[in-house]
N, C-alpha and C positions, 0 to 999 in steps of 0.2 A: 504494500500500500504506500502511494504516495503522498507522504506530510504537505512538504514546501520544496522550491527546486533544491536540488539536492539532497534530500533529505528522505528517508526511506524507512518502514518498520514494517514488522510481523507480527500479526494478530493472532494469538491462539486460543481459542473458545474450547472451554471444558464442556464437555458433554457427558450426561450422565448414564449408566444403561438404564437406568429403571427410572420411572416416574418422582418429582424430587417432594421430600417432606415437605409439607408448607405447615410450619405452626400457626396458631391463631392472631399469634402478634408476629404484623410484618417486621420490628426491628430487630426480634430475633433471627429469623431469614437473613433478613442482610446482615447481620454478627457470623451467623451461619458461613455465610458465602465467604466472608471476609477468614474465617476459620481455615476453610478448605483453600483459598486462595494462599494463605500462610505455607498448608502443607507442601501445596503443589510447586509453587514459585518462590516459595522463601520467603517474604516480601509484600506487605499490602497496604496502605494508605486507603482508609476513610474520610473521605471529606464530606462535612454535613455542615447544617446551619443550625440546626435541632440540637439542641443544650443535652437534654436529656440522651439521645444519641450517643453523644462525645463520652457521656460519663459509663455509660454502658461499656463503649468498647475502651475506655482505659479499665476498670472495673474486669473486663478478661483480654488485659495485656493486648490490646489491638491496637498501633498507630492511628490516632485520629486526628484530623487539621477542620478547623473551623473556614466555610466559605468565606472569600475576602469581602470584605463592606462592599463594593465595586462591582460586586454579580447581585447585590440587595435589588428589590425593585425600589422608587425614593416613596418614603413615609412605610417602609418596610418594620410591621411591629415582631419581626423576629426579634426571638431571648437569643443574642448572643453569649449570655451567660457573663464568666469574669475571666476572660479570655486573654490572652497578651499580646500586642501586636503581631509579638515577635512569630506569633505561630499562623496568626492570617498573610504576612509576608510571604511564609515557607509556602501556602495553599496558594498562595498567587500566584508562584513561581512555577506548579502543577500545574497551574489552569490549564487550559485548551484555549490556543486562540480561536477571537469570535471567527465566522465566516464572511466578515464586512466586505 
């Protein structure tokens, strides 16, 4: 897949054989995925805007980054909770550029 000129990556989608557990609470699911993304690839970053999210997946050792203020829509009443810049920097630096 083509990023930007020059620039090139590979996408690998985990697929499951059997139909996937869905618990009743979707932020368990995504803890879930975040779990098996750990075993498979080493490696996973959550980024959420959901306070309660964040605390969950430190709560079972999962990297988490708070959306930067900059993807808010304006008069956004999201709890960004008591967060430090220094970690909405690190989620910017993740982002996806937009498709302007």
């Amino acid at each position: 897949m083509r990023i930007s000129d020059g620039e090139e990556t590979t996408i690998e989608i985990l697929l499951s054989e059997r139909p996937r557990y869905r618990p009743s609470d979707p932020d368990e699911e995504v803890l879930d995925v975040c779990h098996d993304l750990n075993r498979f690839a080493g490696n996973s970053i959550l980024v959420t805007a959901d306070y309660g999210m964040r605390l969950r997946a430190r709560a079972e050792s999962i990297e988490v980054l708070q959306i930067p203020q900059k993807y808010f829509k304006k008069n956004s009443d999201v709890d960004t909770g008591e967060e430090s810049s220094g970690e909405s920097e690190k989620a910017s630096r993740l982002a996806v550029p937009s498709a302007e």
